[in-house]
C-alpha positions as CSV (number, residue, x, y, z in Angstrom):
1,X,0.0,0.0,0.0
2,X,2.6,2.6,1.1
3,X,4.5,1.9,-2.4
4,X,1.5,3.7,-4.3
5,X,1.6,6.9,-2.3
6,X,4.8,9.2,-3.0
7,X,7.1,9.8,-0.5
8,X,6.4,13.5,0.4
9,X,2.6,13.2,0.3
10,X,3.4,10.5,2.8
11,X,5.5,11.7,5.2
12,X,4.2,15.2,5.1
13,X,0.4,13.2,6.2
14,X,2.3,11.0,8.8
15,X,4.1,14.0,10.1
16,X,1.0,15.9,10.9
17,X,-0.8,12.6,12.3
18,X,2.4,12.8,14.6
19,X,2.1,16.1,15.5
20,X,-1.8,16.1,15.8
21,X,-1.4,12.7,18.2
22,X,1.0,14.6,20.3
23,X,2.7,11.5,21.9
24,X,6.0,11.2,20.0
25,X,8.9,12.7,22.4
26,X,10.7,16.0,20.9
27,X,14.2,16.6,22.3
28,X,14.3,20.3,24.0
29,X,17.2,21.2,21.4
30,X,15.0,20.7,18.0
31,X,15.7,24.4,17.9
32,X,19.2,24.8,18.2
33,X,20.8,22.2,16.4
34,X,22.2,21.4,13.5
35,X,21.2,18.1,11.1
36,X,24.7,17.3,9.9
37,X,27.9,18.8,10.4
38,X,27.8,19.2,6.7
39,X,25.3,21.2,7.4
40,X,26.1,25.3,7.9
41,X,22.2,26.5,9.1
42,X,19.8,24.3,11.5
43,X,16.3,23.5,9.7
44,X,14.6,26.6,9.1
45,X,11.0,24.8,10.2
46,X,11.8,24.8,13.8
47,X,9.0,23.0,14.4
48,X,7.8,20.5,12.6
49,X,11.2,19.4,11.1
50,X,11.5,16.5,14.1
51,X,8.2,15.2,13.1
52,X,9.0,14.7,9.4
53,X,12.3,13.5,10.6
54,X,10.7,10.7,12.4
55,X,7.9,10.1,9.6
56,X,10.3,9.5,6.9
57,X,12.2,7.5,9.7
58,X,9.1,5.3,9.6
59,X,8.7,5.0,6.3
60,X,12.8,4.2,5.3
61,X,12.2,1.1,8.2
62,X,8.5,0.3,6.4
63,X,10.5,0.0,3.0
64,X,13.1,-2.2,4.7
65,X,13.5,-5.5,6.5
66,X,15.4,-3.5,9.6
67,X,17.4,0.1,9.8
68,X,20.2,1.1,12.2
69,X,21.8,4.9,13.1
70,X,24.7,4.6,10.8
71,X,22.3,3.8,7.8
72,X,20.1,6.6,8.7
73,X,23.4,9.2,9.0
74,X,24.5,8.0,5.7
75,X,21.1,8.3,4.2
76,X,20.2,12.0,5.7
77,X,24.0,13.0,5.1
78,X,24.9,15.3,2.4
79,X,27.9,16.6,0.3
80,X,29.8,19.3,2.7
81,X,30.7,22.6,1.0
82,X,34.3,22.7,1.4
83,X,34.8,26.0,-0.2
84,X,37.4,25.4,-3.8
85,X,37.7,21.8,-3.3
86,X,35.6,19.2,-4.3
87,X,32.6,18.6,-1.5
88,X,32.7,15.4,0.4
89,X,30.0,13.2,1.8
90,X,29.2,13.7,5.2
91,X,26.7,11.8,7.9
92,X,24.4,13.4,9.6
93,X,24.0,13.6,13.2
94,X,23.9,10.5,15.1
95,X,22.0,11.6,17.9
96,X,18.8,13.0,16.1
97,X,18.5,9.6,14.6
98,X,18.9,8.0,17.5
99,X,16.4,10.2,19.3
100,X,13.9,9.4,16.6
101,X,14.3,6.0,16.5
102,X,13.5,5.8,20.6
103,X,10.7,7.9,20.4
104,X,9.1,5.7,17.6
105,X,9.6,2.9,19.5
106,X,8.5,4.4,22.9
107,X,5.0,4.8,20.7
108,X,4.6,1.6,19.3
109,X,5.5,2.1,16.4
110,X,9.2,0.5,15.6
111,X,10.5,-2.3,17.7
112,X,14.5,-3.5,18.4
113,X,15.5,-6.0,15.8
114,X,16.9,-9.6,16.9
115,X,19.3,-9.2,14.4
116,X,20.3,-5.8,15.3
117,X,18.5,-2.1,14.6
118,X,14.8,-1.3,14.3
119,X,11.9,-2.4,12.6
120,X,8.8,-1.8,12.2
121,X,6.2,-3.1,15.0
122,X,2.6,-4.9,14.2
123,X,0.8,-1.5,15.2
124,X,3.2,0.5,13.5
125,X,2.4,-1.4,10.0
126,X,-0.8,-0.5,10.5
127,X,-1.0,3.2,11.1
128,X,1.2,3.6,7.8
129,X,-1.0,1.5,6.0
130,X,-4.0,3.6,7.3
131,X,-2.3,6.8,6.8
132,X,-1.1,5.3,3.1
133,X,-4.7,4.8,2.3
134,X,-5.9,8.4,3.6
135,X,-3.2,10.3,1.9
136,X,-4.0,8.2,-1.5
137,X,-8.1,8.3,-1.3
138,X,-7.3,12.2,-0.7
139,X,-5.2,12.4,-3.8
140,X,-7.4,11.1,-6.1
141,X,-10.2,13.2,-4.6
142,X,-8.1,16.4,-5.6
143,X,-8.0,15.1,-9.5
């Protein structure tokens, strides 16, 4: 179900259900920091950037069998502006992922892997597969 929808329509929903729900557990520095050290500017949402954070969180895990932090830094790292030479990859920070992965699991929603990492819980496959179907009845309401 979740592979009809695309991904921002997704996440964007699940990131308001989040926020709407009110349960998921926002670190007091979501304000402060930055994402990545490759990064030169925190998010300018100051907001609501944890809560798409952990949606898209949810739907990487969804896509995949199980996800740890150092595949999340490497997938929300980016190239690093190192002025005249070439850029270079850098992770993102480790502790936001973390973070987000223990509030999605304190919520039901991802559970600790025997195998190592997260995936996604019985309850959590179900509120994405809800929220999949919401987002794509609404979109084929707007054509």
């Amino acid at each position: 179900m979740l592979l009809n929808v695309p991904a921002q329509d997704f996440i964007n929903a699940y990131a308001q259900f989040l926020q709407r729900q009110g349960k998921l557990e926002v670190p007091g520095y979501v304000e402060l920091v930055k994402t990545s050290a490759g990064n030169e500017l925190p998010p300018q949402d100051a907001e609501g950037w944890f809560y798409k954070r952990a949606a898209s969180v949810a739907r990487h895990v969804y896509m995949r069998k199980q996800v740890g932090v150092g595949a999340l830094n490497k997938l929300y790292g980016g190239s690093k502006n190192r002025g005249p030479k070439p850029g270079k990859h850098q992770d993102a920070s480790g502790s936001i992922n973390r973070r987000v992965l223990q509030s999605l699991e304190k919520i039901g929603v991802l559970e600790i892997s025997e195998k190592g990492g997260r995936k996604i819980s019985e309850n959590g496959q179900r509120d994405l597969d809800r929220i999949a179907a919401q987002t794509l009845e609404n979109e084929e309401d707007d054509e």
